[in-house]
C-alpha positions as CSV (number, residue, x, y, z in Angstrom):
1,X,-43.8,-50.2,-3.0
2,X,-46.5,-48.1,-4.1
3,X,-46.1,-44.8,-6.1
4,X,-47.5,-42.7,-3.0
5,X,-44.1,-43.7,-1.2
6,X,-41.7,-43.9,-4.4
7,X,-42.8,-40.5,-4.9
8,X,-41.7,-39.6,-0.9
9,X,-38.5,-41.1,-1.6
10,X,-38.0,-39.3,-4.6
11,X,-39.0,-35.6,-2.8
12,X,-36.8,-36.9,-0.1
13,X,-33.7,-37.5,-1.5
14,X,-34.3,-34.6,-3.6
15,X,-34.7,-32.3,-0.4
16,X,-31.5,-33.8,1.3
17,X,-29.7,-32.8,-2.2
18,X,-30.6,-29.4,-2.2
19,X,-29.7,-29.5,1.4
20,X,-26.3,-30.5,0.4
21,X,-25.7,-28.1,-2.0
22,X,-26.8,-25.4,0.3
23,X,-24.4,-26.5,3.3
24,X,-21.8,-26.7,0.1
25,X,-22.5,-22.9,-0.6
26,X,-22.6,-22.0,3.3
27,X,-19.1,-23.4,3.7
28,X,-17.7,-21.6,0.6
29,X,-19.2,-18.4,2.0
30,X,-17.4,-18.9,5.5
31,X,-14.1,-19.8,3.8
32,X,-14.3,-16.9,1.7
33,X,-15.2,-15.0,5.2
34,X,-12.2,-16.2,7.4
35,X,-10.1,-15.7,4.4
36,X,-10.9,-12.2,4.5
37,X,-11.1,-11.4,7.7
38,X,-7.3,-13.5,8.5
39,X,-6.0,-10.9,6.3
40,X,-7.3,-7.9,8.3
41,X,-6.2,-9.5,11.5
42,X,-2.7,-9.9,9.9
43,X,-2.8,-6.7,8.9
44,X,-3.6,-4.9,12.2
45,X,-1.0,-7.7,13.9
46,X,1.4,-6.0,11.6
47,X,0.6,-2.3,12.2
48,X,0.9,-3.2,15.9
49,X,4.1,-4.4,15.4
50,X,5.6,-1.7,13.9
51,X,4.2,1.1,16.2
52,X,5.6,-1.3,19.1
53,X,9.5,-1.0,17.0
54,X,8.7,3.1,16.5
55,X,7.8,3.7,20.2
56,X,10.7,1.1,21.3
57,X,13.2,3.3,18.6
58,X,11.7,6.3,20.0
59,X,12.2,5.8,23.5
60,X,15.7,4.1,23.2
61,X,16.5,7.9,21.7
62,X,14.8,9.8,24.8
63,X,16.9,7.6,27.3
64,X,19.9,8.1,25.2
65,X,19.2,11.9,25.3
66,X,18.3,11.8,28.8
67,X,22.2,9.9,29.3
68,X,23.4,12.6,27.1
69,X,22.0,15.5,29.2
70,X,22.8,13.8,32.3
71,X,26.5,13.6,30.9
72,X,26.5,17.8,29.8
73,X,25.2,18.3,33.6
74,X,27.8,16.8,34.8
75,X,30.3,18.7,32.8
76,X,28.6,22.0,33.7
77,X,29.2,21.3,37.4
78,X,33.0,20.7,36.7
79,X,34.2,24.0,35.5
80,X,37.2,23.3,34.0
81,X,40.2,26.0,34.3
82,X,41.5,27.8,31.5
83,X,45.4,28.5,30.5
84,X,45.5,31.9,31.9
85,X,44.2,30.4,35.3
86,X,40.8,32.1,35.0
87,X,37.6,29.8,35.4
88,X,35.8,29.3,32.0
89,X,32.1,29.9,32.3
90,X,30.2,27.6,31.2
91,X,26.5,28.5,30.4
92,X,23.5,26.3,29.8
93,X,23.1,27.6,26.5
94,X,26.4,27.1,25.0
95,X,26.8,23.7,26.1
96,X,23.3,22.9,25.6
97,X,22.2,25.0,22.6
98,X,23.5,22.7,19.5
99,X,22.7,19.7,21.6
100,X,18.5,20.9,21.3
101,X,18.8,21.8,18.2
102,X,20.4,18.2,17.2
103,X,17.9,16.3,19.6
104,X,14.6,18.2,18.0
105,X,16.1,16.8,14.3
106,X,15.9,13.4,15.4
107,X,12.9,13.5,17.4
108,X,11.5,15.4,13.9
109,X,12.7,12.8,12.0
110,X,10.8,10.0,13.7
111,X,8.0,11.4,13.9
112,X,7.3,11.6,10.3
């Protein structure tokens, strides 16, 4: 073998080294990368998960207040007879009044 091509070898094998080390430090990089960005994607999977459970929380409350103002209505429309024989009125305020103002808490509540 002459020195020309021992020297070739030699810048070769020292090229496909350096290669090495670079792909080495490439796939370090991307690990770190992925790493990173799995988080972040766990994160927003998270966030999206718990908006989902406060708008399914919130809307279980607005059908339940829509069953409870279904069930006032319904009461309204059946005015019930007092002792003395005379009809009781029933306004929309009085019945509904201190429902409102119970509904609005909770609806307050969940919205902070």
């Amino acid at each position: 073998m002459t020195s020309y091509e021992a020297e070739q070898r030699k810048q070769f094998a020292a090229q496909l080294a350096r290669k090495a080390e670079e792909n080495v430090q490439i796939q370090s990089e991307l690990e770190r990368m992925k790493a990173r960005y799995t988080v972040g994607f766990c994160r927003n999977l998270d966030g999206m998960a718990r908006e989902k459970a406060t708008l399914g929380n919130w809307l279980t409350l607005k059908q339940q207040g829509s069953q409870s103002m279904e069930e006032a209505v319904e009461l309204c429309l059946k005015t019930p007879v007092a002792e003395n024989g005379n009809r009781r009125r029933n306004t929309p305020t009085a019945i509904f009044g201190a429902y409102f103002c119970e509904f609005d808490l909770v609806e307050m509540r969940l919205l902070s």
